[in-house]
PyMOL Python script that loads the backbone (N, CA, C, O; Angstrom):
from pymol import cmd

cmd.read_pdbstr("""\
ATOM      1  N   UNK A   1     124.277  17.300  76.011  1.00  0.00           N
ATOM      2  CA  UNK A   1     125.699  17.245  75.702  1.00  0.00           C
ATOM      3  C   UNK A   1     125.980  17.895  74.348  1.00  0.00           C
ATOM      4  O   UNK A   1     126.955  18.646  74.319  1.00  0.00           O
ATOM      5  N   UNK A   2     125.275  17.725  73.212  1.00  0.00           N
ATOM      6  CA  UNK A   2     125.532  18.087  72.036  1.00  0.00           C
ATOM      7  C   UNK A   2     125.415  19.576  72.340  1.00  0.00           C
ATOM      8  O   UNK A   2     126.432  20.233  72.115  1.00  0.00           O
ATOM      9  N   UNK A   3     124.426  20.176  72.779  1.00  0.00           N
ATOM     10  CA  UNK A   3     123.574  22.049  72.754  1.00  0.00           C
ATOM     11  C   UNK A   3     125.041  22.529  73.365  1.00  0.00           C
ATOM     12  O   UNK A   3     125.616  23.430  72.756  1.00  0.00           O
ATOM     13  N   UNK A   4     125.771  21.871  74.736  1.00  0.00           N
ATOM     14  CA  UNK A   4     127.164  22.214  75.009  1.00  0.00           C
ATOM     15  C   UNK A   4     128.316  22.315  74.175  1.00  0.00           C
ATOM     16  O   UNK A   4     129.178  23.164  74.404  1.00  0.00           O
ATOM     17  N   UNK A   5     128.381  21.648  73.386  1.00  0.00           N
ATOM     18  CA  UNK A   5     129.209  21.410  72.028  1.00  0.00           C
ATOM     19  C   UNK A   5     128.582  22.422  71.184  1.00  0.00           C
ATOM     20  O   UNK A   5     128.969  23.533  71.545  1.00  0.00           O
ATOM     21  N   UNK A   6     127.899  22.470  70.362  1.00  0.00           N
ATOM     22  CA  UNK A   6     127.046  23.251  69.904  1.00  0.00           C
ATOM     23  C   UNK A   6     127.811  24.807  70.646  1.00  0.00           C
ATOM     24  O   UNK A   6     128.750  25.416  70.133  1.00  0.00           O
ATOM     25  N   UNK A   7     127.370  25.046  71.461  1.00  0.00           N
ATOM     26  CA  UNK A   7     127.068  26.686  71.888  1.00  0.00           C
ATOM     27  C   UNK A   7     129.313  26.997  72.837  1.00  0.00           C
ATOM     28  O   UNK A   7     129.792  28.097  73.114  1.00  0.00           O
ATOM     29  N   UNK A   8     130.019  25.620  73.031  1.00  0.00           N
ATOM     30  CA  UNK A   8     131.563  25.827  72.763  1.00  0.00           C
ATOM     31  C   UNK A   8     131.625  26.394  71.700  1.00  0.00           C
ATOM     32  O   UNK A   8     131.962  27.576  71.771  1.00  0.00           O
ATOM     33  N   UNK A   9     131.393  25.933  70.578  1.00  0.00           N
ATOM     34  CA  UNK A   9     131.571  26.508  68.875  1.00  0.00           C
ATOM     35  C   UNK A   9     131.042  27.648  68.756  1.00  0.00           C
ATOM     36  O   UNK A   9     131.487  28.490  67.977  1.00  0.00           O
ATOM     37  N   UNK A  10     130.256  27.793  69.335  1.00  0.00           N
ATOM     38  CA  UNK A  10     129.560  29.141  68.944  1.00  0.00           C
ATOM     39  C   UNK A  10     130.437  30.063  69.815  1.00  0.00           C
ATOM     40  O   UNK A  10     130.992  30.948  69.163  1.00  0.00           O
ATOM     41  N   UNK A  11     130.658  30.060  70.977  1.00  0.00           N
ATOM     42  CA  UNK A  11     131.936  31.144  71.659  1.00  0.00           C
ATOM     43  C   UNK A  11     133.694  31.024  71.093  1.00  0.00           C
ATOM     44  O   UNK A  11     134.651  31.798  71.120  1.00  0.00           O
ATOM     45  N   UNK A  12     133.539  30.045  70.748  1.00  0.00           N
ATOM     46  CA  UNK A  12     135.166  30.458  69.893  1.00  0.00           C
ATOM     47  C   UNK A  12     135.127  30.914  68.423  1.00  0.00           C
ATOM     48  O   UNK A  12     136.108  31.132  67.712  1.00  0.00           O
ATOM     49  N   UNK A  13     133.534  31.046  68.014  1.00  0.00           N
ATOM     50  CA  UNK A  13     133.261  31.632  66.771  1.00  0.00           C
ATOM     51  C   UNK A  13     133.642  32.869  67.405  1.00  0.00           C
ATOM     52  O   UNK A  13     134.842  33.133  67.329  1.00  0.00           O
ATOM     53  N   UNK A  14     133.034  33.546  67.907  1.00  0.00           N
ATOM     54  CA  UNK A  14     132.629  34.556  68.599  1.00  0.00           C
ATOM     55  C   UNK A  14     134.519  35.606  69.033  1.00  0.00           C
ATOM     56  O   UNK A  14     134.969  36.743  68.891  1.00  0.00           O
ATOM     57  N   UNK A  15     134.887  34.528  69.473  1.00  0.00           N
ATOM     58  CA  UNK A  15     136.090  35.065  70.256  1.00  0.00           C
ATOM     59  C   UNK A  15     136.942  35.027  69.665  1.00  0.00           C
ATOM     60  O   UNK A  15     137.875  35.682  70.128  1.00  0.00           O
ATOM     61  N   UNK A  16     137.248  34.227  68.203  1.00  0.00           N
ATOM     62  CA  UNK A  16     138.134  34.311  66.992  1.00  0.00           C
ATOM     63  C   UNK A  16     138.107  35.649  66.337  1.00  0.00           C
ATOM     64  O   UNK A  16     139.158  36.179  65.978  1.00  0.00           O
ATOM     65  N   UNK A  17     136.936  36.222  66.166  1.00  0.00           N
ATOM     66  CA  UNK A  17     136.974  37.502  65.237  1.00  0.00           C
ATOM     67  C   UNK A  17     137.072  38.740  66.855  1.00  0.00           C
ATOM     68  O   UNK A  17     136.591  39.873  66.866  1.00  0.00           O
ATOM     69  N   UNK A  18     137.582  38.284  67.663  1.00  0.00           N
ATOM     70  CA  UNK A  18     137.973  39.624  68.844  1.00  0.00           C
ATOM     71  C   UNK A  18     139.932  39.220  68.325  1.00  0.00           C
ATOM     72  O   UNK A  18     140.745  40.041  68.748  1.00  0.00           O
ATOM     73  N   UNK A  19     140.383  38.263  67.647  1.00  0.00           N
ATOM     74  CA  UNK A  19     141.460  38.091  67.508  1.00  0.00           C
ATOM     75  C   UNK A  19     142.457  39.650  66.652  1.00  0.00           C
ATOM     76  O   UNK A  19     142.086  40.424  65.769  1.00  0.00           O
ATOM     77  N   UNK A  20     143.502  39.581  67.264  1.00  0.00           N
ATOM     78  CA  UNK A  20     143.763  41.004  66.542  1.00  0.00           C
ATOM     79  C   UNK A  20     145.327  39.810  65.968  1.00  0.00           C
ATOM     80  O   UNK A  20     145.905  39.152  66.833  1.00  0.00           O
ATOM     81  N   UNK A  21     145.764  39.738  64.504  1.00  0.00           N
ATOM     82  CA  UNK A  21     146.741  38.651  63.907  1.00  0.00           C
ATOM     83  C   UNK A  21     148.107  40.366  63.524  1.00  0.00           C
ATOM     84  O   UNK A  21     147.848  41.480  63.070  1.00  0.00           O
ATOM     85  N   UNK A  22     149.098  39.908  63.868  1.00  0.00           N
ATOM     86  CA  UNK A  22     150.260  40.931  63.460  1.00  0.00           C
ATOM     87  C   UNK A  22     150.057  41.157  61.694  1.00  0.00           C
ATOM     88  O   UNK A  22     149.548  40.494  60.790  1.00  0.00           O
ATOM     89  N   UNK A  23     150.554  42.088  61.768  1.00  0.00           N
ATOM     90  CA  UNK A  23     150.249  42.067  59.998  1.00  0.00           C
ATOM     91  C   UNK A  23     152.193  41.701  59.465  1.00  0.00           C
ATOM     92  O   UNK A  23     153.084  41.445  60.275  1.00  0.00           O
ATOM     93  N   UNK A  24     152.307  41.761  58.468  1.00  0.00           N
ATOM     94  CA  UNK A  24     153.300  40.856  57.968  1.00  0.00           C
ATOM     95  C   UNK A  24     154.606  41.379  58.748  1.00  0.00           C
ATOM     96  O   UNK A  24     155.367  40.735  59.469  1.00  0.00           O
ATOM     97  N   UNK A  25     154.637  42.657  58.410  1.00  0.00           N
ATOM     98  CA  UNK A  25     155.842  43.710  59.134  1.00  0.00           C
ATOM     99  C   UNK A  25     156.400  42.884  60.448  1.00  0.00           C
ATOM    100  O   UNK A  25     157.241  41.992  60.562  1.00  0.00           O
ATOM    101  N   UNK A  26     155.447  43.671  61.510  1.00  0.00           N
ATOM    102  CA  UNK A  26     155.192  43.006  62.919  1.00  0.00           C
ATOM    103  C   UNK A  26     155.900  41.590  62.893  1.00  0.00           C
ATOM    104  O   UNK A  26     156.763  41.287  63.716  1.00  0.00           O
ATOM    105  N   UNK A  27     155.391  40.595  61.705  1.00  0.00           N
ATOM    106  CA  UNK A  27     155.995  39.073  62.163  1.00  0.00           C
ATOM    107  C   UNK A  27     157.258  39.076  62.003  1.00  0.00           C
ATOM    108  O   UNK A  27     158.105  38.486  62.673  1.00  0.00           O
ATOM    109  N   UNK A  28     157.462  40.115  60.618  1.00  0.00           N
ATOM    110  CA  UNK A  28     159.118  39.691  60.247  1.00  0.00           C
ATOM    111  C   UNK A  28     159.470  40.218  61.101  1.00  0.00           C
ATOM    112  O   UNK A  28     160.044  39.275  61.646  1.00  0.00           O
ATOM    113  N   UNK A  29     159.703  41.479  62.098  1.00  0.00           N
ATOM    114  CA  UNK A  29     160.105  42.060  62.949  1.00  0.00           C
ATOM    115  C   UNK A  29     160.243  41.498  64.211  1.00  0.00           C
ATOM    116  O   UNK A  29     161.164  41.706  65.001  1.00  0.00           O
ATOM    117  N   UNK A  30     159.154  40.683  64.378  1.00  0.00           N
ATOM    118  CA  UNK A  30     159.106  39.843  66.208  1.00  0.00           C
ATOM    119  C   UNK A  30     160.110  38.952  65.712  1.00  0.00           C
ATOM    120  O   UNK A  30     161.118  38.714  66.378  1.00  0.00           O
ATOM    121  N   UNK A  31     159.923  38.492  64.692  1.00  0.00           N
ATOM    122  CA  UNK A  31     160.884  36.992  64.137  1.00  0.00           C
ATOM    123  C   UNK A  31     162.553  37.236  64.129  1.00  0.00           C
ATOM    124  O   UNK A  31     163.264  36.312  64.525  1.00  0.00           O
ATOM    125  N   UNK A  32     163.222  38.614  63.630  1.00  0.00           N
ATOM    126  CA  UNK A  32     164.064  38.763  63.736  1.00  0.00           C
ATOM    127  C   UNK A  32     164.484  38.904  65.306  1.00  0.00           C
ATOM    128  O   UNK A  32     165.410  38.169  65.651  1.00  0.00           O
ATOM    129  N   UNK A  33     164.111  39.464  65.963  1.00  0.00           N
ATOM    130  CA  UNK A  33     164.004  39.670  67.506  1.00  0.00           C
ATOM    131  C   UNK A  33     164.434  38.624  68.152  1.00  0.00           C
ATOM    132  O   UNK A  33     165.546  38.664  68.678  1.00  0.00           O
ATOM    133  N   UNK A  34     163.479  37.268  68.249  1.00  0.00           N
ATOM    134  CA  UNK A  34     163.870  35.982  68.212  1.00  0.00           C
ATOM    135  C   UNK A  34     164.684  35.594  67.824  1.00  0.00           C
ATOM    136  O   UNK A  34     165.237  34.779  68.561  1.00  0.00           O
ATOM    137  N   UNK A  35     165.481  35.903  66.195  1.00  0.00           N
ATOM    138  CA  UNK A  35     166.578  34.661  65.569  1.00  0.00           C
ATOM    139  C   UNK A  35     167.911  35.552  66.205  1.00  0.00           C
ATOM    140  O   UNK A  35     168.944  34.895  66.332  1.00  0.00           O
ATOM    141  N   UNK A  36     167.964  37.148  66.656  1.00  0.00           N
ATOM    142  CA  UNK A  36     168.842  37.480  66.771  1.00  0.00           C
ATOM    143  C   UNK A  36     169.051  37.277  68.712  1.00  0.00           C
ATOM    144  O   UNK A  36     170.087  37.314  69.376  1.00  0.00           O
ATOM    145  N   UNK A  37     168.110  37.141  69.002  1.00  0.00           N
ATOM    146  CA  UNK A  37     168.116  37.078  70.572  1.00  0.00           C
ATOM    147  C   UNK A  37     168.753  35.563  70.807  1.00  0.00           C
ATOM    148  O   UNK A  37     169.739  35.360  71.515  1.00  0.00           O
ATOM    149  N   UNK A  38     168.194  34.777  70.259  1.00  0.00           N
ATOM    150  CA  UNK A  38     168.667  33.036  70.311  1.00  0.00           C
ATOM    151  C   UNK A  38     170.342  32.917  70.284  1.00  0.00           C
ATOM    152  O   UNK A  38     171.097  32.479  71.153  1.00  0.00           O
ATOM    153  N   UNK A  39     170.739  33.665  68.498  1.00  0.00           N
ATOM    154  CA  UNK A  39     171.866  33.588  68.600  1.00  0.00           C
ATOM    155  C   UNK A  39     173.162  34.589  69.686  1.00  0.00           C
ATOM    156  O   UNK A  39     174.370  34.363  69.759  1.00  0.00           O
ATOM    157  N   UNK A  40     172.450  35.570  70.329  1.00  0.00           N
ATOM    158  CA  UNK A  40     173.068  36.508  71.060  1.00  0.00           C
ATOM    159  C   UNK A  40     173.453  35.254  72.532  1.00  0.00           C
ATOM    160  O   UNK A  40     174.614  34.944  72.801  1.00  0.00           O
ATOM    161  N   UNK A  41     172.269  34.715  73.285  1.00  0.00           N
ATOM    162  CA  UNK A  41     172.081  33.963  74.434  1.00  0.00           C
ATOM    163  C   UNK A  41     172.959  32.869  73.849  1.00  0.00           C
ATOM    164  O   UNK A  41     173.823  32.540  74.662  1.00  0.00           O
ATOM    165  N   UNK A  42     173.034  32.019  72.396  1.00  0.00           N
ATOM    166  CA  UNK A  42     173.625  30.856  72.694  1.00  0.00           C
ATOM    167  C   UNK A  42     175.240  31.154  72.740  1.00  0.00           C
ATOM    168  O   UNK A  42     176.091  30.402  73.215  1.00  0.00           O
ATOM    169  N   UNK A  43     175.442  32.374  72.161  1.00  0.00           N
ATOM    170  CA  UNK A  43     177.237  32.537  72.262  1.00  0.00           C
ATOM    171  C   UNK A  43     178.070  32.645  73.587  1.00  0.00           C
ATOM    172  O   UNK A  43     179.130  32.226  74.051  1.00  0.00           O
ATOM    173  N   UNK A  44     176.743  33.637  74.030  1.00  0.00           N
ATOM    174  CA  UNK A  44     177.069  33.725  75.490  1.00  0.00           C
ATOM    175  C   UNK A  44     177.408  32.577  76.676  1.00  0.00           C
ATOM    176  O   UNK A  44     178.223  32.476  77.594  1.00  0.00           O
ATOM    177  N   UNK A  45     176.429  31.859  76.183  1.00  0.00           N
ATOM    178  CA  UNK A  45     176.118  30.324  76.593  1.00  0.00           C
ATOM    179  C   UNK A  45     177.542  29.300  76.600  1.00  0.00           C
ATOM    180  O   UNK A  45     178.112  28.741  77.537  1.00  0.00           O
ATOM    181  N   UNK A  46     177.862  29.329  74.963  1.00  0.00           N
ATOM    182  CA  UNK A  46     178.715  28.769  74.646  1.00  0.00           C
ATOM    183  C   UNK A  46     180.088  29.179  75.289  1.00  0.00           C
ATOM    184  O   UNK A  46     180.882  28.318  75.669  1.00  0.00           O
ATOM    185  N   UNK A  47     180.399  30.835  75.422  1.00  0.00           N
ATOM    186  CA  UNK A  47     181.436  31.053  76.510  1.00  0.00           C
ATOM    187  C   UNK A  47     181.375  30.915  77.451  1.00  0.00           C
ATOM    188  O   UNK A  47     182.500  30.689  77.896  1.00  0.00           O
ATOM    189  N   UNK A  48     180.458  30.899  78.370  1.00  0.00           N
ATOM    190  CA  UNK A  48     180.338  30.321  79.963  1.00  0.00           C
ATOM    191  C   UNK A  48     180.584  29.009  79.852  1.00  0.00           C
ATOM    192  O   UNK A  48     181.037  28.445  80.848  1.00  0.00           O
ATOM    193  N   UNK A  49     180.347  28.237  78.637  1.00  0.00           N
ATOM    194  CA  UNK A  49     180.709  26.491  79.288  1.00  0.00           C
ATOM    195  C   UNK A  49     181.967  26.405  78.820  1.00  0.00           C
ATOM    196  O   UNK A  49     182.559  25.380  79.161  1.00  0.00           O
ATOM    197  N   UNK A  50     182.703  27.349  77.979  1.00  0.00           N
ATOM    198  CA  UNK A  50     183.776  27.130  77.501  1.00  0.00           C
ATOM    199  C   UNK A  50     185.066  27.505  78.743  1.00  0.00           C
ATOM    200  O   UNK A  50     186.057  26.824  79.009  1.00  0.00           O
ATOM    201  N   UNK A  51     184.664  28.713  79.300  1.00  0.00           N
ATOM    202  CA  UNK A  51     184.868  29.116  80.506  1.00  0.00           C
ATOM    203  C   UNK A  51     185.314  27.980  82.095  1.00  0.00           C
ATOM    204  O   UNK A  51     186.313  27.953  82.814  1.00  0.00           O
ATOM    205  N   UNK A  52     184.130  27.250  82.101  1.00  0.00           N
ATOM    206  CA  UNK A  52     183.436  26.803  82.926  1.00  0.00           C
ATOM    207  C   UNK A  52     184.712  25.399  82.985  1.00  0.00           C
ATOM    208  O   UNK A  52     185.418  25.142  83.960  1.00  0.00           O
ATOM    209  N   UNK A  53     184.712  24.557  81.457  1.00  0.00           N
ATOM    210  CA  UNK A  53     185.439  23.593  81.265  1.00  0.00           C
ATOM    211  C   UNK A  53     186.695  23.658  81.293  1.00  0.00           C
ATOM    212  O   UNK A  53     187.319  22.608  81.440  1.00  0.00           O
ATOM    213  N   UNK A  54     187.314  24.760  81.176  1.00  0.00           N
ATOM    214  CA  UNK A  54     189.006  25.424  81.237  1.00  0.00           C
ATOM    215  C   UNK A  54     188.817  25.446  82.727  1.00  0.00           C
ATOM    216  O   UNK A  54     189.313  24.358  83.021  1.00  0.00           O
ATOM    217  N   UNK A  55     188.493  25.883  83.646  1.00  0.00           N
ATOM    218  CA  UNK A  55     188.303  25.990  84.998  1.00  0.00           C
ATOM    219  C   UNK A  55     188.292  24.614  85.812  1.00  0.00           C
ATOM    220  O   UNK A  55     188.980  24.234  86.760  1.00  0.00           O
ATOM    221  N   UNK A  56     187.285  24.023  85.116  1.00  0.00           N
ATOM    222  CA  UNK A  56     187.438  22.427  85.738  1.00  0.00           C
ATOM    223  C   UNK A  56     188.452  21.610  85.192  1.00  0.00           C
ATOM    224  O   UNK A  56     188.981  20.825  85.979  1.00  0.00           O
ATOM    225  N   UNK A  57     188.881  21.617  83.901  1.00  0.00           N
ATOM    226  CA  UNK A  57     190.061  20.897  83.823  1.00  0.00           C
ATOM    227  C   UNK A  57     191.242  21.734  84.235  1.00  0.00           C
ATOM    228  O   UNK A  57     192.236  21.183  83.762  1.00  0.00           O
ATOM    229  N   UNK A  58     191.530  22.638  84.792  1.00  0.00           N
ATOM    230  CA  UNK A  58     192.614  23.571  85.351  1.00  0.00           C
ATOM    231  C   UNK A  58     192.640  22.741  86.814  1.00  0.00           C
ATOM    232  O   UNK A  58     193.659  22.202  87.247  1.00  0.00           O
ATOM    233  N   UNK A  59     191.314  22.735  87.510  1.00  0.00           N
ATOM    234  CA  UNK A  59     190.978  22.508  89.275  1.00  0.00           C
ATOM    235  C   UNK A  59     191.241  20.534  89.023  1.00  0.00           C
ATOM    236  O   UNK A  59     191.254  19.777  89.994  1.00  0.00           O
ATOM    237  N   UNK A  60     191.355  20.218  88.100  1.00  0.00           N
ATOM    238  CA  UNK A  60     191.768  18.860  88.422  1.00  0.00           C
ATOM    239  C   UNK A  60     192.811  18.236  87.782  1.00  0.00           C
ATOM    240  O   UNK A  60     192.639  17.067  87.436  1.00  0.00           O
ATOM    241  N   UNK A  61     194.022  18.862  87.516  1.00  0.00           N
ATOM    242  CA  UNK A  61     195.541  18.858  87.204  1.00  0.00           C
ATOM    243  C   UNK A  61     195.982  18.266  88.328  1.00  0.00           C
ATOM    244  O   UNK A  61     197.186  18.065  88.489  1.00  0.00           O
TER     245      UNK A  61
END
""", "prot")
cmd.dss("prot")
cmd.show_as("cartoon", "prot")
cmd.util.cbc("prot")
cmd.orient("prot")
């Protein structure tokens, strides 16, 4: 049980340095991507339910 433990560690030694990490650019860049994509989807979001609730309180007058 231990030589199994043992030789796990030894393949994620192994498979950590095949790791390729973004360099700083890349993060700020994916990151903006994300904060501007989030806020693009939630506005959108926010007009479909805004939409959505004018419609249902219209259909039950």
């Amino acid at each position: 049980m231990l030589n199994k433990i043992k030789q796990f560690f030894k393949e994620v030694k192994i498979e950590i340095k095949k790791v390729v990490f973004p360099t700083k650019d890349e993060l700020i860049g994916s990151t903006w991507v994300v904060i501007i994509t989030v806020i693009v989807i939630s506005i959108f979001l926010g007009i479909v339910d805004l939409s959505l609730s004018k419609l249902v309180g219209i259909a039950l007058r």
